[in-house]
C-alpha positions as CSV (number, residue, x, y, z in Angstrom):
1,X,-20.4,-4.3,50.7
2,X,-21.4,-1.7,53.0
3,X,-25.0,-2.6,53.7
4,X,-23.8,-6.2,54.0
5,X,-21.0,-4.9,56.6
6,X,-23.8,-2.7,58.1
7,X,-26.5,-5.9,58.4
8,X,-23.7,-7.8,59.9
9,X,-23.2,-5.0,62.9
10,X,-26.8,-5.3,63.2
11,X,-27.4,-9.0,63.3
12,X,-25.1,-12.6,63.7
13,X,-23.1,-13.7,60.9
14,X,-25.4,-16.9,60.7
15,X,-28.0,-14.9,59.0
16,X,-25.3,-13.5,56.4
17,X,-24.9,-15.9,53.3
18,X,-21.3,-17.1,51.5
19,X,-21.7,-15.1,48.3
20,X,-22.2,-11.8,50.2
21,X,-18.3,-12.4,50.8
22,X,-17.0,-14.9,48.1
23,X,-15.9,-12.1,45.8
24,X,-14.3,-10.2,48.5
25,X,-11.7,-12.7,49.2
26,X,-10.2,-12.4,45.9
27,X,-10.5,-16.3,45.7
28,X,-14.2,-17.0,45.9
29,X,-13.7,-20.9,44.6
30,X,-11.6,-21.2,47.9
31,X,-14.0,-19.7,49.7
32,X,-17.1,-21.3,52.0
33,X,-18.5,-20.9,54.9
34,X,-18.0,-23.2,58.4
35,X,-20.4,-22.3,61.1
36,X,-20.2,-23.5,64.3
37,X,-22.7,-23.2,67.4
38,X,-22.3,-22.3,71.0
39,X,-20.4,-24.2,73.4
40,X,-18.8,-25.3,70.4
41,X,-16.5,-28.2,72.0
42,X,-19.6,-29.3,73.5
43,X,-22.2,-28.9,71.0
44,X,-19.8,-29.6,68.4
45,X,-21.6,-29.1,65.1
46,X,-20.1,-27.6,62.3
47,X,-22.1,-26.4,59.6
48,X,-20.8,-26.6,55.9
49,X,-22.1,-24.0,53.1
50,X,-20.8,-23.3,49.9
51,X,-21.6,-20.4,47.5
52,X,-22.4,-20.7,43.6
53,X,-18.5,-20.8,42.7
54,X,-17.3,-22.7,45.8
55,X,-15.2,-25.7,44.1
56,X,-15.7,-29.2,45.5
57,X,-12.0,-29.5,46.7
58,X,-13.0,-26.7,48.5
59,X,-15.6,-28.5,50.2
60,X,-13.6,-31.9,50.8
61,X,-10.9,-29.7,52.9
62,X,-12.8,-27.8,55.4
63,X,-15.1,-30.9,56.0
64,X,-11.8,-33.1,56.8
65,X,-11.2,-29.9,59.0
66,X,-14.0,-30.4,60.9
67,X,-13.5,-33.5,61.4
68,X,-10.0,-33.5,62.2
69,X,-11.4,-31.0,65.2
70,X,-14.0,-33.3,66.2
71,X,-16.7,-31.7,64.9
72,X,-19.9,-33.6,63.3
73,X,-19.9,-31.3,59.7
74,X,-23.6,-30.7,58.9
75,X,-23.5,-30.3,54.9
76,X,-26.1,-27.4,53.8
77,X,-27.6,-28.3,50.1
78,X,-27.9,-24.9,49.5
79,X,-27.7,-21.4,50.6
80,X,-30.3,-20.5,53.5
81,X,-30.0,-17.6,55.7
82,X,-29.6,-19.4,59.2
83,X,-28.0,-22.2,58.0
84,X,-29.8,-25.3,59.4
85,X,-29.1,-24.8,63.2
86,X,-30.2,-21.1,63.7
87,X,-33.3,-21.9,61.2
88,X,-35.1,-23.9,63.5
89,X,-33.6,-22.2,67.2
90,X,-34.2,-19.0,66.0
91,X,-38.5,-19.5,65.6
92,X,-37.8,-21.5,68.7
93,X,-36.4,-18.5,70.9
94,X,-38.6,-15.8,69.4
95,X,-41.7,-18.2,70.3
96,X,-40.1,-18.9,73.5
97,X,-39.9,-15.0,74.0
98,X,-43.1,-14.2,73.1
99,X,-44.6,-16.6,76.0
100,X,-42.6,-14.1,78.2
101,X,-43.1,-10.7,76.6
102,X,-47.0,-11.7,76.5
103,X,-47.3,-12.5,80.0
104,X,-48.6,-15.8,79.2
105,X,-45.7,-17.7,81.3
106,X,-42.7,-17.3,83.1
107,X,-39.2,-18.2,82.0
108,X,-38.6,-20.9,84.5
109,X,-41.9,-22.5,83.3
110,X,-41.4,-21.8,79.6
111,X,-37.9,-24.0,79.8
112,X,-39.2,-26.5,82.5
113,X,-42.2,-27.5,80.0
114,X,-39.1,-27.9,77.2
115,X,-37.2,-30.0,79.4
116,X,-39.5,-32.3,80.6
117,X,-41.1,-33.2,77.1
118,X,-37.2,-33.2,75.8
119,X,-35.7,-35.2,78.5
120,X,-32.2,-34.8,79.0
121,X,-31.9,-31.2,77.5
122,X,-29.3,-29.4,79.0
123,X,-31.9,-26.1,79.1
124,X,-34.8,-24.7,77.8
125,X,-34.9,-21.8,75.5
126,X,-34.6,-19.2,78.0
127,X,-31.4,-20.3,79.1
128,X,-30.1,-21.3,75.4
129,X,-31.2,-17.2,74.8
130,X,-28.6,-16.5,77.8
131,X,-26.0,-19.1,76.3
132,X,-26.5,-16.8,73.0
133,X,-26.4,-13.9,74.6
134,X,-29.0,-10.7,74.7
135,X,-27.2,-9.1,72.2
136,X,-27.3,-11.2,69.3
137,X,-30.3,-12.6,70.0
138,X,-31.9,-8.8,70.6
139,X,-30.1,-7.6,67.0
140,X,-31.5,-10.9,65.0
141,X,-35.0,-10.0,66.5
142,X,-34.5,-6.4,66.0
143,X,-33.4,-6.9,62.4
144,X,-36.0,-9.4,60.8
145,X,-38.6,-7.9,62.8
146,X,-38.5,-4.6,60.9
147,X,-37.2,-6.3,57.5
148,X,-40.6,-8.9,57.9
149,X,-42.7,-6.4,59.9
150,X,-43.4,-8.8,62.4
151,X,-44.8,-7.1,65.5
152,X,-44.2,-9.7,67.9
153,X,-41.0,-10.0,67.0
154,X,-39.9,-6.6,67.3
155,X,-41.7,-6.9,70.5
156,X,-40.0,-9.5,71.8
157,X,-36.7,-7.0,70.6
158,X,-37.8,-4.4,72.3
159,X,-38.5,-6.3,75.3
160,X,-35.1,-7.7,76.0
161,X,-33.6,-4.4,75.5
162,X,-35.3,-2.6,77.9
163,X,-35.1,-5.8,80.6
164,X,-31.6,-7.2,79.6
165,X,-29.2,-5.0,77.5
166,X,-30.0,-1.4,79.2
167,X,-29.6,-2.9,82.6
168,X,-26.0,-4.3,81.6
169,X,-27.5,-7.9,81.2
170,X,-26.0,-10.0,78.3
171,X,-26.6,-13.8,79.7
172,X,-24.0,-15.9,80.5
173,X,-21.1,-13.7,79.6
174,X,-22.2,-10.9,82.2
175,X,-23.3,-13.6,84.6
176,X,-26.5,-12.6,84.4
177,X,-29.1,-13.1,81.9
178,X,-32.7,-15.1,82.5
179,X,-30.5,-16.9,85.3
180,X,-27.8,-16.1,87.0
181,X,-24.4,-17.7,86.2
182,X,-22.5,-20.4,87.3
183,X,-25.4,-21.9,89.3
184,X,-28.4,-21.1,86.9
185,X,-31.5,-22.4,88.2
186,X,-32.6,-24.9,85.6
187,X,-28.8,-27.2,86.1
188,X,-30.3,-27.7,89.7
189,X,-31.9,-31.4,90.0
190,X,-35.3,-30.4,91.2
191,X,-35.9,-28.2,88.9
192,X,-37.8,-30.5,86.9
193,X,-39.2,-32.5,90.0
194,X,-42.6,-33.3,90.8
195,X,-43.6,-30.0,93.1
196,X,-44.8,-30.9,97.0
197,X,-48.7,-30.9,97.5
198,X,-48.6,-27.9,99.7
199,X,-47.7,-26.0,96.9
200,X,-50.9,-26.6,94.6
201,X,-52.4,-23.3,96.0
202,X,-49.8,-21.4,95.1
203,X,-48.9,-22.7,91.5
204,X,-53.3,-22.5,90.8
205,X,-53.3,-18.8,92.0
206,X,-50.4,-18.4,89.0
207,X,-53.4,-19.6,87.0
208,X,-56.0,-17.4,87.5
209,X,-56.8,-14.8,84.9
210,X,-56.1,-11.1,86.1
């Protein structure tokens, strides 16, 4: 248990699975895990996961829990590190990231090219990374990185470290993060407008190679 503690310091509970814990609790057929998201009133998802020795009554209770909460329970089929929601976000942030890191594009552009092809997203990555927050996004990066040895991401880790959590920077809980907070740029309404001719010389010199 404490390596699993440890990895847990190091990274968000998402990535941790229910059997690391089950025997813990003295109770492990009582025992599952719920998982919400954040924002949860507003994205109110709440992920379901049992372990091996989870019983199904178990199950039935915290799922009419949910409910009763107003939650939309998402039932995992079977144990995956990430659950379903941080699965998919999580390759979607550290892509995201690496546009940044890279130099490729900025992080207005990166989210204004999400939010335009996913019309009526709230945000783009860059600001779901300051909903997040630097930390846990910087300790999942951090810890898969080394335990996949994937350069880029530990990169990317490195990156918002030495940008974001060194300078005091967590996102949205400091105020500042990719945006600044309560009036981040991408909630204003021409942010995803059609930009005025006179700017075309500008936005091309963004373009050429250096």
């Amino acid at each position: 248990m404490a390596d699993r503690a440890d990895r847990g310091r190091r990274e968000a509970s998402s990535t941790l699975l229910p059997r690391d814990f089950a025997e813990a609790t003295g109770r492990p057929d009582k025992y599952c895990a719920l998982h919400f998201a954040n924002l949860i009133w507003a994205l109110n998802v709440a992920e379901v996961m049992a372990h091996p020795g989870t019983a199904a009554d178990t199950l039935t209770q915290i799922t009419e829990f949910a409910i009763e909460i107003g939650m939309v329970p998402i039932p995992v089929h079977r144990e995956q590190h990430g659950y379903v929601l941080n699965t998919w976000v999580v390759p979607l942030l550290n892509a995201a990231q690496a546009l940044v890191t890279n130099g490729v594009s900025t992080p207005e552009d990166v989210d204004r090219t999400f939010m335009i092809v996913n019309r009526g997203a709230p945000r783009g990555p860059m600001g779901t990374l300051d909903v997040i927050g630097m930390k846990t996004v910087y300790d999942v990066l951090a810890y898969w990185g080394a335990h996949n040895d994937d350069q880029q991401m530990l990169a990317n880790a490195a990156y918002l470290k030495e940008k974001f959590l060194d300078q005091g920077k967590l996102g949205l809980q400091t105020g500042q993060g990719y945006y600044s907070y309560p009036e981040p740029a991408y909630a204003d309404p021409d942010f995803l407008s059609v930009p005025q001719i006179s700017s075309a010389s500008d936005i091309a010199a963004r373009a050429m190679l250096t």
